[in-house]
GUMIKE-580911 format. One record per residue (C-alpha): x, y negated, z negated; residue number from 1; residue in three letters. Coordinates in Angstrom, 3 decimals. Each point is the difference from the previous one (the first is absolute). Last residue first. Layout:
px;py;pz;seq;type
X;Y;Z;NUM;ALA
...
END
This chain:
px;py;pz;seq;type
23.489;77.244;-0.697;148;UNK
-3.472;-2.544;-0.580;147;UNK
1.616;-1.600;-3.074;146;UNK
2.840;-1.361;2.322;145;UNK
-2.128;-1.207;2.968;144;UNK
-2.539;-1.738;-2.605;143;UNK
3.041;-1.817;-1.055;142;UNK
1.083;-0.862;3.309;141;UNK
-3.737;-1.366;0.872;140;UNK
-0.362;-1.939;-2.953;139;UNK
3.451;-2.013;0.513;138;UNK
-0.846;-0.397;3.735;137;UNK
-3.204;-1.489;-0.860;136;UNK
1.500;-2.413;-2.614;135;UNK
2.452;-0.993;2.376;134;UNK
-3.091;-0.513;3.024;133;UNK
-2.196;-1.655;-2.541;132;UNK
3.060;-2.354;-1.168;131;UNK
1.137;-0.715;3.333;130;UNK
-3.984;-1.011;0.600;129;UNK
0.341;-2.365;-2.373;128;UNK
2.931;-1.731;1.020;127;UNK
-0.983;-0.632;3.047;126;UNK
-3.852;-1.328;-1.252;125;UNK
2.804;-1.985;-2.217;124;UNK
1.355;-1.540;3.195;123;UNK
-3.255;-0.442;1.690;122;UNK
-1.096;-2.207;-2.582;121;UNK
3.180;-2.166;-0.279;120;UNK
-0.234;-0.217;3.900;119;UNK
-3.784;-1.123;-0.367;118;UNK
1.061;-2.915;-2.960;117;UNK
3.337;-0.840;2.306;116;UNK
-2.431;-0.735;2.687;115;UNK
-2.755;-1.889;-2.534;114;UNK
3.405;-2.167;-0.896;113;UNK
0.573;-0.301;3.553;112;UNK
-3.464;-1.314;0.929;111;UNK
0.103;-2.364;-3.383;110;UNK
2.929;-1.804;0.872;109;UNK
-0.775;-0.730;3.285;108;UNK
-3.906;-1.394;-1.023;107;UNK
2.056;-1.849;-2.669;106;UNK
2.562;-1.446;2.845;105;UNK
-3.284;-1.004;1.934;104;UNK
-2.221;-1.002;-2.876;103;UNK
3.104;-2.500;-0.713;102;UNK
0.059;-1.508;3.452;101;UNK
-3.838;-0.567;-0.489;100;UNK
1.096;-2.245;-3.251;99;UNK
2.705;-1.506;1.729;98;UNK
-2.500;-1.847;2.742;97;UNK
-2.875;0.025;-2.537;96;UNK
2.671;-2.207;-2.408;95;UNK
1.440;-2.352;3.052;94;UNK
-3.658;-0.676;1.349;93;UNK
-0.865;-1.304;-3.988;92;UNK
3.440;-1.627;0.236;91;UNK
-1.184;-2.011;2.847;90;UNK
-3.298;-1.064;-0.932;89;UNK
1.493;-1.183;-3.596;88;UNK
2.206;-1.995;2.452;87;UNK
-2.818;-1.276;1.732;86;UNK
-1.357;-0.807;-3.135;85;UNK
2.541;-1.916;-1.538;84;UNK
0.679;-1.994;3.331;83;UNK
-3.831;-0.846;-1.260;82;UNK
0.570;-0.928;-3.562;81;UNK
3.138;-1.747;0.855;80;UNK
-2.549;-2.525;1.924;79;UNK
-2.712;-0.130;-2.722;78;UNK
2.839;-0.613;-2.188;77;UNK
1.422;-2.774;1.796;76;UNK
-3.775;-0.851;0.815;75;UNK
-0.680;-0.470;-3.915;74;UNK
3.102;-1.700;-0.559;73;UNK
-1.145;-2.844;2.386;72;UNK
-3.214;-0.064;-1.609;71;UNK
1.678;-0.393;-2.893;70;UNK
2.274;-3.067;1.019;69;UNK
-3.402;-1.635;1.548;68;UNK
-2.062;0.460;-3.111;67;UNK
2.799;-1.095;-2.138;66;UNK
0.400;-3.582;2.151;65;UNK
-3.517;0.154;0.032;64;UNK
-0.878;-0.024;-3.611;63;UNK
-3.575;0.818;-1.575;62;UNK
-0.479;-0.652;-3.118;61;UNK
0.167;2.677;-2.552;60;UNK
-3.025;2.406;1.244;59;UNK
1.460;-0.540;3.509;58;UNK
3.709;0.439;-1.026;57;UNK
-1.128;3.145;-2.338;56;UNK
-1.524;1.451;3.538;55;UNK
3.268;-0.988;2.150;54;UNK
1.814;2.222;-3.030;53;UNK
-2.425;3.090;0.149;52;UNK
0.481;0.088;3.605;51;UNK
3.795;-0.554;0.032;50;UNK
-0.503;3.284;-2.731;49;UNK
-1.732;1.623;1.997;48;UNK
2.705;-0.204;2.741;47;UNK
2.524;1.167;-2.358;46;UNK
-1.960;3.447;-0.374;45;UNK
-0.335;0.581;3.694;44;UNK
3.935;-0.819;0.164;43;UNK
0.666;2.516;-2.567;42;UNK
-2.553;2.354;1.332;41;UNK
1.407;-0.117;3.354;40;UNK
3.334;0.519;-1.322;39;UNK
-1.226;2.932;-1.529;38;UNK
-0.744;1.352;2.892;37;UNK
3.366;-0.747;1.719;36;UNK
1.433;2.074;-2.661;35;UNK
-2.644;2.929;0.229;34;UNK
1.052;0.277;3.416;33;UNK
3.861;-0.053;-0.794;32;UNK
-0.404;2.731;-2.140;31;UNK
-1.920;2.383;2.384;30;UNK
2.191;-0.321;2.606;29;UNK
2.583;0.953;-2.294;28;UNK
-2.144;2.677;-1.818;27;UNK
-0.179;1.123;4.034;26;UNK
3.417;-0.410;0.248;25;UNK
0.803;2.482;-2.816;24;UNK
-2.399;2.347;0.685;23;UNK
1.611;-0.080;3.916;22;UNK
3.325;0.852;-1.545;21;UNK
-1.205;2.801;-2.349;20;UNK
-2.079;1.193;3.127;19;UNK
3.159;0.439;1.941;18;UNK
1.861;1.653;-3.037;17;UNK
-2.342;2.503;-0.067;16;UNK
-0.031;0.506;3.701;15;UNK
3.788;0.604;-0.087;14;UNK
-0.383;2.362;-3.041;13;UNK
-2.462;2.150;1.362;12;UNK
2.376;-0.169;3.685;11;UNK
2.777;1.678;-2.387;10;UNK
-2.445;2.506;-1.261;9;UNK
-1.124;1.202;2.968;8;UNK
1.320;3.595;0.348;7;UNK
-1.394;0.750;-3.504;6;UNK
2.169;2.639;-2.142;5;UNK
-1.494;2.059;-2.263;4;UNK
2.621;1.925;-1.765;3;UNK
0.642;4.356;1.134;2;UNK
-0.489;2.366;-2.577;1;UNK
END
């Protein structure tokens, strides 16, 4: 009995390791996105909190000389807030960009897998029909042989 033996097997395995690459840049991509996101939190978060502190120098007596040096931390932040979110505008670009590349190696993948799938398929229907025309043969000859 011949072993099933698919023609494509090496190019499976190339496309494979393809769309392992592309998973992994895309979790890259992915990675550094949620990074700069958090950053954006963080610095969303600290601004609050310069809020929170010019509001306890009100209620305690107000200050200028704090008032001033917060406000000025408060557009620092505001400021690395907003290269922030161009950045976070980047990434977010950067993550469809590799995530569409991925679809493509996966669409790939898949198409050859379903080819290997219909070869398997018609291999066995090969096989099976070998089997009818053996069997066939075998009741035939003995049929011959009772017959005389």
């Amino acid at each position: 009995m011949k072993k099933f033996k698919f023609r494509l097997d090496a190019v499976l395995k190339y496309k494979k390791i393809l769309k392992d690459k592309q998973l992994a840049q895309y979790n890259k991509a992915l990675g550094a996105y949620k990074d700069v996101e958090n950053k954006i939190n963080d610095l969303e978060q600290q601004q609050e909190n310069v809020y929170s502190s010019m509001v306890q120098n009100a209620q305690d007596g107000f200050s200028l000389i704090q008032h001033q040096g917060k406000e000025i931390v408060n557009q620092k932040l505001h400021h690395e807030m907003n290269v922030e979110k161009v950045r976070l505008a980047k990434r977010k670009k950067l993550v469809q960009v590799e995530q569409k590349k991925l679809v493509g190696y996966a669409k790939d993948e898949k198409g050859i897998e379903i080819l290997k799938e219909n070869a398997l398929e018609e291999y066995k229907q090969e096989l099976l029909a070998e089997e009818i025309k053996e069997i066939d043969d075998i009741v035939s000859t003995r049929f011959r042989v009772n017959d005389n």
